[in-house]
C-alpha positions, 0 to 999 in steps of 0.5 A: 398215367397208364391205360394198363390202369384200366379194366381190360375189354374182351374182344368180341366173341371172347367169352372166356376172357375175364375182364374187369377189376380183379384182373386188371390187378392180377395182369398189373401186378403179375411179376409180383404174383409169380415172384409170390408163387415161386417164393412158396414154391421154394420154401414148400419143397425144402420143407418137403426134402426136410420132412422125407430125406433131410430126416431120413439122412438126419436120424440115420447119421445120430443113429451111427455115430452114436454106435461109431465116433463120427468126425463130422455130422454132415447130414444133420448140419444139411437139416439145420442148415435147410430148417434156418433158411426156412425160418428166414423165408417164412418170417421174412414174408410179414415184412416183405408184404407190406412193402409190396401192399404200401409200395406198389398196390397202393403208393405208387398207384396214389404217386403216379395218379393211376388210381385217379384214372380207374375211379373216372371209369365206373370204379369206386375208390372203395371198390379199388382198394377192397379189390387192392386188398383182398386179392394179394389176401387170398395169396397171403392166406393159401400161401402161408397157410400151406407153409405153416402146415408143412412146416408143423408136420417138419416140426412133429418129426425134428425131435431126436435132431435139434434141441427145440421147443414150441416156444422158440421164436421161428417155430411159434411165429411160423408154426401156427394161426401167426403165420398168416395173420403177421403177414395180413397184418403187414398187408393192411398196415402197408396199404395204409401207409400208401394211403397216408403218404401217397409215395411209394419208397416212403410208403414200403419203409413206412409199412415195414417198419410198422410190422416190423414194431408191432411183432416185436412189441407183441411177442415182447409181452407175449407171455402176459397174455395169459396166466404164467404159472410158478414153482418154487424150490429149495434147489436150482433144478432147471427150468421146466418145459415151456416159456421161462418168464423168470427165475429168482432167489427169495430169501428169508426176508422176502427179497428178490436176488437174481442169484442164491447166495452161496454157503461154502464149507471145505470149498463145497458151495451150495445155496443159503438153504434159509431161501428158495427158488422161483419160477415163472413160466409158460407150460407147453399146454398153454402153447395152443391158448396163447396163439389163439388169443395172440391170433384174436389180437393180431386179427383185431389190429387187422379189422382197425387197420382196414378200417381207417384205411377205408375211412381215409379213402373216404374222406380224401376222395369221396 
């Protein structure tokens, strides 16, 4: 066990010293603190050179190229490039939260026996871990709420760059409420999972899978969270701007065929005109919508998940 686990005492006549709880956290947890400081940093600035100079360059070089053949395409293959590793950077922040949160805040504190030390001075287990979770939530929630709006703003000025929709992976997960309610929610799972196994490595495995699960299962049934909308057509005319859910051939005898058959004359096919095409999808108006209620259910698993971890606190060391 560590004294540094204890609430630091001013020394006399330092007023403007804190003390307490929050900064015991704070100085503990530092290295994290900058490393999470200088992650949004990085990410930030490259959002920034896309939004001023990376698009500037970008829309420059289509401009000429399409007055002027161009071998190679250097400035937009720089703004795809910077734009995957923004992507990366901020998706990878609902997995590496709770391995931190499950790690280090709580499992490795339960391990070494830490958090027995600071409850024998005048600190509640349920001040401990409110105090263990609402501190990194306030980082979680400026950071990513800062990179979710530079990264809107990159979004708003791409068109004419890359072929993207608001629909894609990366641009939903990150562009939206979603970017900091994932990263929450791995924070609140990871703290759990400390809770429950009281070991750090098992604890970061355990936290970030159960992230890692959750959003894939999520946004695998993403597209029934509200009402998709269908059209139907005599003639493949391509997918309409949005979600494509699905698209089917029905024939004259209502089944279901993923491909139309085909009536070929003199080597001209088309398809059997006796059946119809089917599309299921999300319109772009229901982007809005659907972050919002898939914000309200990332929240409620959020609320449950603290929740029980608090309950657990309880009934373990009441």
């Amino acid at each position: 066990m560590s004294a540094s686990a204890l609430p630091a005492a001013a020394p006399h006549g330092s007023r403007l010293s804190p003390t307490g709880l929050v900064w015991t956290v704070l100085r503990i947890h530092r290295p994290a603190r900058w490393v999470w400081i200088g992650y949004v940093a990085v990410t930030a600035l490259l959002l920034l050179w896309m939004v001023g100079p990376g698009t500037t360059a970008a829309t420059d070089e289509i401009a000429r190229c399409a007055a002027h053949s161009c071998a190679r395409h250097s400035a937009v293959w720089r703004y795809k490039y910077a734009l995957m590793a923004v992507n990366t950077l901020i998706r990878a922040a609902a997995y590496v939260v709770p391995a931190f949160a499950g790690a280090a805040l709580v499992g490795r504190e339960l391990e070494n026996r830490t958090s027995v030390l600071a409850w024998t001075q005048s600190v509640t287990p349920v001040r401990w871990l409110a105090t263990k979770l609402a501190l990194p939530a306030l980082f979680v929630i400026a950071g990513t709420g800062v990179l979710a709006a530079l990264y809107r703003f990159a979004m708003s000025r791409q068109f004419g760059i890359g072929d993207w929709s608001p629909y894609d992976g990366s641009v939903y997960l990150n562009s939206g409420p979603l970017a900091v309610g994932y990263p929450l929610l791995g924070l609140a799972l990871g703290a759990l999972a400390g809770l429950v196994l009281s070991r750090a490595v098992a604890a970061l495995v355990a936290g970030t899978a159960a992230t890692a699960a959750l959003v894939w299962a999520i946004g695998h049934w993403r597209h029934l969270l509200l009402p998709s909308e269908t059209i139907t057509s005599k003639a493949f005319t391509g997918v309409p701007p949005g979600d494509s859910i699905r698209t089917y051939w029905i024939g004259p005898s209502g089944a279901r065929l993923h491909e139309a058959p085909m009536r070929c004359v003199q080597q001209t096919c088309t398809p059997d005109p006796s059946g119809h095409y089917v599309y299921e999808y999300q319109p772009l108006s229901h982007y809005w919508p659907l972050q919002l209620v898939e914000t309200g259910i990332v929240l409620a698993l959020i609320a449950i998940t603290v929740t029980v971890a608090f309950r657990l606190l309880r009934r373990r060391h009441a």
